[in-house]
C-alpha positions as CSV (number, residue, x, y, z in Angstrom):
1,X,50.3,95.1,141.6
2,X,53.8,96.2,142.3
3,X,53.8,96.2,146.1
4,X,51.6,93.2,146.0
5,X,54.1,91.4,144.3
6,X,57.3,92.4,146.2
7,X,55.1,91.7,149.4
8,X,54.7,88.1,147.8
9,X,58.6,88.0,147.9
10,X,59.8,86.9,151.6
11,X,63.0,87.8,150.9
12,X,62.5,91.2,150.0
13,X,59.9,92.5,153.0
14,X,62.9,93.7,155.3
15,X,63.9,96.5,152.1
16,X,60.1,97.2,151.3
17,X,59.2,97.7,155.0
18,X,62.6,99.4,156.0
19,X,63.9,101.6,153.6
20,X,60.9,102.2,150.8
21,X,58.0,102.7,153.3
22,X,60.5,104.4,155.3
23,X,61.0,106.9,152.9
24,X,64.5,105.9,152.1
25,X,65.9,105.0,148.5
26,X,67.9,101.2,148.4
27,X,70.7,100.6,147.1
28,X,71.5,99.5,143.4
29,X,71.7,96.0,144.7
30,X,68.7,95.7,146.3
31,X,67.2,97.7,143.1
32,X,68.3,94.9,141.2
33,X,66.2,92.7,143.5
34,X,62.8,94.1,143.3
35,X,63.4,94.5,139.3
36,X,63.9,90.5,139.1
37,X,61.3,90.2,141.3
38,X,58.7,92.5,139.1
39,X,60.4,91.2,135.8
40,X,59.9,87.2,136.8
41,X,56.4,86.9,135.0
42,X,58.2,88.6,131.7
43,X,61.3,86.5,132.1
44,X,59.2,83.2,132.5
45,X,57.2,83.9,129.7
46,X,60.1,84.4,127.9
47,X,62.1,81.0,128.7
48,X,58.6,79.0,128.1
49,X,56.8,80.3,125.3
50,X,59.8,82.7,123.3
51,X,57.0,85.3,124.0
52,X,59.4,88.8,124.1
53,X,58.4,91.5,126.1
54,X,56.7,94.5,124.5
55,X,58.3,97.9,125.1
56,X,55.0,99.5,126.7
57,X,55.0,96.0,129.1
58,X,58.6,97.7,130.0
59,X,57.3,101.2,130.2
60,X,54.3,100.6,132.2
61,X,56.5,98.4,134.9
62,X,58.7,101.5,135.0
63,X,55.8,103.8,135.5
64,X,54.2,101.7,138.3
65,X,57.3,101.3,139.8
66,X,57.6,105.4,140.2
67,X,54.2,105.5,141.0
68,X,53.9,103.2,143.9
69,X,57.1,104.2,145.1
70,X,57.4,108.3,144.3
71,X,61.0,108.3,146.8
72,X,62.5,106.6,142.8
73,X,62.0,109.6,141.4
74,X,65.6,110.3,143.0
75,X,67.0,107.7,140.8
76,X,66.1,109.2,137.4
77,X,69.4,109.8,135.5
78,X,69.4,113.5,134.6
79,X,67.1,116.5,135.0
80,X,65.9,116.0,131.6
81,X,65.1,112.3,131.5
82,X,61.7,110.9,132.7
83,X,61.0,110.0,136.3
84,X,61.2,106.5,135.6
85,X,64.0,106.1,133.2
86,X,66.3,104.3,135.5
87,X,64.3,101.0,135.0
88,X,63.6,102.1,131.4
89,X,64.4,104.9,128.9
90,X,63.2,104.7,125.7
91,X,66.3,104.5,123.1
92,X,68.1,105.4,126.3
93,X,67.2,109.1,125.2
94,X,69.6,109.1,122.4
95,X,66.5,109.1,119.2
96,X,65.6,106.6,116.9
97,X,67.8,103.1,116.2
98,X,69.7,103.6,119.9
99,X,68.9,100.6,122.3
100,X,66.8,101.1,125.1
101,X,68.4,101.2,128.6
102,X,67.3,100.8,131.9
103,X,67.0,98.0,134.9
104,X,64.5,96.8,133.5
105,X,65.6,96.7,129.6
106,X,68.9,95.1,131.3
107,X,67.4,92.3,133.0
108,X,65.3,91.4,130.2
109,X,68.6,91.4,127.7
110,X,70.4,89.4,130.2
111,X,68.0,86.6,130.6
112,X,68.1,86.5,127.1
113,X,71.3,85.3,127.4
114,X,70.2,82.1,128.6
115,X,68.2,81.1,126.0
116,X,68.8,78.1,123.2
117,X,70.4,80.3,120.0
118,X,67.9,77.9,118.2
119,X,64.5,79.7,120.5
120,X,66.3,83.1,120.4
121,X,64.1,85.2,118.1
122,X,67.5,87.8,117.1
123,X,70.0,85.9,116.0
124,X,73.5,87.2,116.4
125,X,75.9,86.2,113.0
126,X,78.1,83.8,113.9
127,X,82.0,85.4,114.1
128,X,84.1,84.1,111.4
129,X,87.1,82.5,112.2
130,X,89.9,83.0,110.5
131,X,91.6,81.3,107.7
132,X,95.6,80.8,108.2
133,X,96.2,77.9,105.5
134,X,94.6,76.4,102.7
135,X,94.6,73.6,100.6
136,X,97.2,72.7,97.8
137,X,93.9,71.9,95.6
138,X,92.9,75.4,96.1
139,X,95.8,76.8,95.4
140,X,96.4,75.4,92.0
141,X,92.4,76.0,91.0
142,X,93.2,79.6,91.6
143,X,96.6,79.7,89.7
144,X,94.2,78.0,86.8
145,X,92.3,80.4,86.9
146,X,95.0,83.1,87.1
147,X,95.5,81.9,83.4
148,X,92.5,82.3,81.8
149,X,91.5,85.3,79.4
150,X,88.6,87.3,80.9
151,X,86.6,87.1,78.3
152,X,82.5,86.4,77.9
153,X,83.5,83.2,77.6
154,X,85.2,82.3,80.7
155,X,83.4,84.3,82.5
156,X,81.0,81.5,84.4
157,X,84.2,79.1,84.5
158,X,86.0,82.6,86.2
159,X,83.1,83.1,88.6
160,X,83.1,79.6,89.6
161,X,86.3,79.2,90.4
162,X,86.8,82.5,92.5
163,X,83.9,81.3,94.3
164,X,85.8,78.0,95.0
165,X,89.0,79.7,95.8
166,X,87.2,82.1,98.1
167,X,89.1,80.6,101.2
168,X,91.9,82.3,99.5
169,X,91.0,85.9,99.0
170,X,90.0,85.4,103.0
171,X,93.5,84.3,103.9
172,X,94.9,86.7,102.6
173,X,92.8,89.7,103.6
174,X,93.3,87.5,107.4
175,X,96.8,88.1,107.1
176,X,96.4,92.1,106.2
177,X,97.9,91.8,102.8
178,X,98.1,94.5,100.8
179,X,95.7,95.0,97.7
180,X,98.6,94.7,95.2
181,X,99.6,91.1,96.5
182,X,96.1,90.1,96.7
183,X,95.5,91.2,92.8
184,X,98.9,89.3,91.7
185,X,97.2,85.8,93.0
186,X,93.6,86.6,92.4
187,X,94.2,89.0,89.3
188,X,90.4,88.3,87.9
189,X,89.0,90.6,90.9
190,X,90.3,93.3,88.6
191,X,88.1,92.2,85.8
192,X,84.7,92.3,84.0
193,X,84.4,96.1,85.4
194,X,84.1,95.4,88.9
195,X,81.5,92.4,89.2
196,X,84.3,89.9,90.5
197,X,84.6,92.1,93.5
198,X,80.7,92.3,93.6
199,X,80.6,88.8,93.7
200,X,83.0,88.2,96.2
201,X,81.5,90.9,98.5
202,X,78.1,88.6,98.8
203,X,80.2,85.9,99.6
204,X,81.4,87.7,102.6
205,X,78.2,89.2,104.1
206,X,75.7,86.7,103.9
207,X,72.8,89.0,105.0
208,X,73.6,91.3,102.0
209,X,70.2,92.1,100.4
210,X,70.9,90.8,96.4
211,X,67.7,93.0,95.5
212,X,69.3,96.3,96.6
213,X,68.7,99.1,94.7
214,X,71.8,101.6,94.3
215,X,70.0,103.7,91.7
216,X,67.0,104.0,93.1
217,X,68.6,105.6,96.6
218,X,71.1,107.8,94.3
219,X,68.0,109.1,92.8
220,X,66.5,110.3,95.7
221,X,70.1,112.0,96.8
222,X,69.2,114.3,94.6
223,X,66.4,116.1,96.5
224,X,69.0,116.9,99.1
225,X,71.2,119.7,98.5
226,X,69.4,121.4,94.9
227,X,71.9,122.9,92.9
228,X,74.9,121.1,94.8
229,X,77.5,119.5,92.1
230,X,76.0,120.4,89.0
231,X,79.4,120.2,87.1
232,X,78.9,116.0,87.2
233,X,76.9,115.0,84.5
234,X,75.8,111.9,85.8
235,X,72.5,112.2,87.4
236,X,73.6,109.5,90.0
237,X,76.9,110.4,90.7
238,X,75.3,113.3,92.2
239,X,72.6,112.1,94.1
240,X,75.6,110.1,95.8
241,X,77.6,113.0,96.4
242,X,74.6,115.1,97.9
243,X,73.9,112.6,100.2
244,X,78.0,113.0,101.3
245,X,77.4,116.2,101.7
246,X,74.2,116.1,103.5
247,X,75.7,113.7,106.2
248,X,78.9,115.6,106.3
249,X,77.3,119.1,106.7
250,X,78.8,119.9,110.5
251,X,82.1,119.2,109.0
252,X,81.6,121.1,105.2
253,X,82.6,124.4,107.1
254,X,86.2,123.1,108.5
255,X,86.4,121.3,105.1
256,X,86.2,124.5,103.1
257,X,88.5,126.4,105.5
258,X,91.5,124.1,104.2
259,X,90.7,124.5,100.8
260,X,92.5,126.9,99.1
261,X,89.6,128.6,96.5
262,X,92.5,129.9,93.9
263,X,94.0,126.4,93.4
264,X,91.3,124.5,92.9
265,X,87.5,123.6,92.5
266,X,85.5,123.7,95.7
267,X,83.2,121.3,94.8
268,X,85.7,118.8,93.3
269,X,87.2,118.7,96.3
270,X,84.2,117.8,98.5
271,X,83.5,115.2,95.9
272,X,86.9,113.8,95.6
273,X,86.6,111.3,98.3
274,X,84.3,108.9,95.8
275,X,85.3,110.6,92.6
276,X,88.3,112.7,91.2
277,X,88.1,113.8,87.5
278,X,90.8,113.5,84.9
279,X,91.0,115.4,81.7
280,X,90.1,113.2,78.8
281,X,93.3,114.6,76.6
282,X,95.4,113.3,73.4
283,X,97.2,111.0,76.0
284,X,96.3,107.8,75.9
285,X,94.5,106.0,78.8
286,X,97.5,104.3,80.1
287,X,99.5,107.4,80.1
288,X,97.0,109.2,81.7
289,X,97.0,106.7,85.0
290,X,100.6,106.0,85.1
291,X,101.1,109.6,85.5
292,X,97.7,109.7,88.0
293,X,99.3,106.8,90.1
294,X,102.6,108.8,90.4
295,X,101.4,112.0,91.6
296,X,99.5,109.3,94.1
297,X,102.3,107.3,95.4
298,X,104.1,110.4,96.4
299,X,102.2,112.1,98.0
300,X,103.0,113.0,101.9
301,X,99.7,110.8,103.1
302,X,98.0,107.2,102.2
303,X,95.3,107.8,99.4
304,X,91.9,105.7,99.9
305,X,90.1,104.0,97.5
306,X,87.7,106.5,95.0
307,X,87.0,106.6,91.4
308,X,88.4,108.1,88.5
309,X,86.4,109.3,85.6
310,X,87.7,110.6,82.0
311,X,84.6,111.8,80.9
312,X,83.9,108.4,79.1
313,X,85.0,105.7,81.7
314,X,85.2,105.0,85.5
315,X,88.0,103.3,87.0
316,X,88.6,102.7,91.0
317,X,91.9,103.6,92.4
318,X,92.8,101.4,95.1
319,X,96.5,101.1,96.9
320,X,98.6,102.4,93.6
321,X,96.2,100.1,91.7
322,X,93.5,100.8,89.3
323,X,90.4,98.6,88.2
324,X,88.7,99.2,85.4
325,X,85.1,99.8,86.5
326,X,83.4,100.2,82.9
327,X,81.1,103.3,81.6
328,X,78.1,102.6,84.0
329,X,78.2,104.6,87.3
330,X,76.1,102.9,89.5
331,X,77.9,99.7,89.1
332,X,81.4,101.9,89.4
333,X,79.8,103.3,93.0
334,X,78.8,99.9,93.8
335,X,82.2,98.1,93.4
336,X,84.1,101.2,95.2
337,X,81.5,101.1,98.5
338,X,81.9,97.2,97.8
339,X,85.9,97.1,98.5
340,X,86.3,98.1,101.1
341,X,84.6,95.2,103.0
342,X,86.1,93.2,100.5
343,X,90.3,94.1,100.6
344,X,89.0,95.2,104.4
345,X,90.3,98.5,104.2
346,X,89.5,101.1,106.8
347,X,87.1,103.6,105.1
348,X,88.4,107.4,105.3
349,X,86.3,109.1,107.8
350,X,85.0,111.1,104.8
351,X,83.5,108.0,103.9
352,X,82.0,106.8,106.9
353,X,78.7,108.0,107.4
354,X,77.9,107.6,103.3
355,X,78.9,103.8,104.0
356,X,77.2,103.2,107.0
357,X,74.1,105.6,105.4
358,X,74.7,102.4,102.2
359,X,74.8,99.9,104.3
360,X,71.3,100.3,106.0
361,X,69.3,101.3,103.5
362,X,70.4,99.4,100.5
363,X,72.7,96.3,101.3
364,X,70.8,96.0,104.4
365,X,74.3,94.4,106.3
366,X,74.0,97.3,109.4
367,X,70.8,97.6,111.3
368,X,71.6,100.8,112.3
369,X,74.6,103.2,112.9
370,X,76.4,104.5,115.8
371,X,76.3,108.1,114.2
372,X,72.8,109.9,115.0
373,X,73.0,112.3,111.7
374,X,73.1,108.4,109.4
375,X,70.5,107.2,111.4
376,X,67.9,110.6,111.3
377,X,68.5,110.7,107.4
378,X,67.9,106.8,107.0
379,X,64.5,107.3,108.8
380,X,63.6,110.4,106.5
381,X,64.2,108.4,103.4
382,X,61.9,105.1,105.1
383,X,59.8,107.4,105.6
384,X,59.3,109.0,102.3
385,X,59.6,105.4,100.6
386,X,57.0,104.2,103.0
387,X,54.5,107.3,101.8
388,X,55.2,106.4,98.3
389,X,54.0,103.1,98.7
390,X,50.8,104.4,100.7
391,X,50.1,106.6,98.1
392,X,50.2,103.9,95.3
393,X,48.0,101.7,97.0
């Protein structure tokens, strides 16, 4: 079938007869060739009927290819990779959620290219573009809004109108403005314990999945790591910090190197980039952050976002300011993994992979991420979920 077909192809006898009967390997260019050539029955059925092709369509193409032609065998792309894996490697050899790579994968992706975004059946988002001004109307509906109490109340004629000033809150964060401005114009993101930033977070990622589940995923975070912060009492805080620490095991060691074990508690500081405790003393609340912000603000390096807890309430710390995230973890977790997509801050790198790990498996706003240990745990939980449901059936 393969040499048939690049027989078929007058313009590419002189490299079949000369070089690949000959013995002798082509070069990349006329590789390119006799994949087009091979791929042109894909690619057609691709721009007439949408019909994709499948991956073993891919791999047996790649297969024939070496088999009809054993001089490829050259071309394969390390000692460990298959014989045929430069026309197509499955996940490019990099595990689960990596793309596939390849002549053949290429070609295919390419022609893609040229299709309708209407037949096209993965649809990129469309890129935002940014907001640099705003209307006068919306300016005044927000400084409205600025004005009213946050009570139960107000709270739909609240929501409503940060939803209609959202043009706003995306000028501002356009323009890299710091949290603190962005609260003094939009102050209600600070209330009702969080939600406002909730809210305002679905507004930005379309794709976000409303019927995610934090508590059910923080729940299964605790079969990872038994034993592992048992000083937090919340059963959900610590499946959330056990999955930190599962995706952050390479680095734990180098972590507990620069920890000095006579000045403080190990464990609170592995936990500290979501949650740092504060002693619930005589002092009032307000007394208790002023002095918390202080020891923040000068300090030698920029703190990221993370919750506080008093042993009765959460509250997020974000850029010197603090939000009042109510008694209810889940929702406090949710609003801190929610800001930083919505003040687009730069998550810590202690942060990353728990995010990303977030971000797939419950908002459902990342496919997949470009860090292999996120990826391997995601499929491990799937998995398990998937078995559940099996065994329910």
């Amino acid at each position: 079938m393969v040499r048939q077909t690049l027989e078929e192809a007058a313009k590419f006898r002189k490299t079949l007869y000369s070089k690949l009967d000959a013995g002798v390997v082509p070069n990349h260019r006329e590789l390119l060739h006799m994949v087009r050539i091979l791929c042109a029955g894909m690619v057609n059925d691709l721009m007439k009927n949408q019909k994709y092709p499948t991956f073993d369509q891919k791999m047996t193409l790649a297969q024939k290819i070496i088999e009809t032609f054993p001089i490829l065998k050259v071309t394969k792309l390390s000692d460990e990779s298959p014989d045929y894996s430069f026309f197509f490697w499955q996940n490019g050899g990099r595990g689960p959620n990596n793309e596939h790579t390849g002549l053949i994968h290429n070609h295919i992706r390419n022609e893609c290219k040229n299709m309708s975004p209407s037949k096209k059946k993965y649809k990129r988002t469309p890129k935002r573009q940014q907001v640099t001004t705003v209307s006068s109307e919306i300016i005044e509906m927000a400084q409205r809004c600025a004005q009213l109490e946050p009570t139960s109340i107000n709270f739909n004629s609240i929501s409503r109108s940060m939803a209609d000033t959202h043009d706003l809150l995306l000028m501002m964060v356009d323009a890299n403005k710091p949290v603190n401005e962005i609260l003094n114009v939009l102050p209600h993101l600070k209330s009702y314990n969080g939600i406002m930033i909730q809210k305002a977070y679905e507004r930005l990622m379309p794709t976000y999945n409303k019927e995610s589940n934090l508590k059910q995923l923080f729940a299964r975070g605790l079969l990872n790591e038994s034993g592992s912060f048992s000083s937090f009492q919340d059963a959900h805080v610590r499946g959330c910090l056990r999955i930190l620490l599962r995706l952050t095991r390479r680095g734990v060691r180098k972590t507990l190197q620069s920890i000095d074990p006579d000045s403080v508690d190990i464990e609170a500081e592995l936990a500290a980039p979501v949650i740092q405790l504060i002693e619930n003393t005589e002092a009032s609340l307000q007394q208790q952050l002023m002095k918390y912000v202080a020891t923040n603000v000068h300090t030698d390096k920029e703190v990221a976002p993370h919750l506080i807890f008093n042993g009765n309430m959460y509250l997020m710390y974000i850029q010197t300011q603090v939000i009042i995230c109510g008694t209810d973890s889940i929702n406090a977790l949710d609003t801190l993994f929610k800001s930083f997509t919505v003040f687009r801050l730069p998550p810590p790198a202690t942060l990353q992979k728990i995010l990303d790990f977030i971000e797939i498996m419950c908002y459902q706003t990342k496919r997949n991420s470009s860090r292999q240990t996120v990826n391997n745990l995601a499929k491990s939980f799937r998995d398990s979920l998937d078995a559940e449901a099996s065994d329910s059936d």
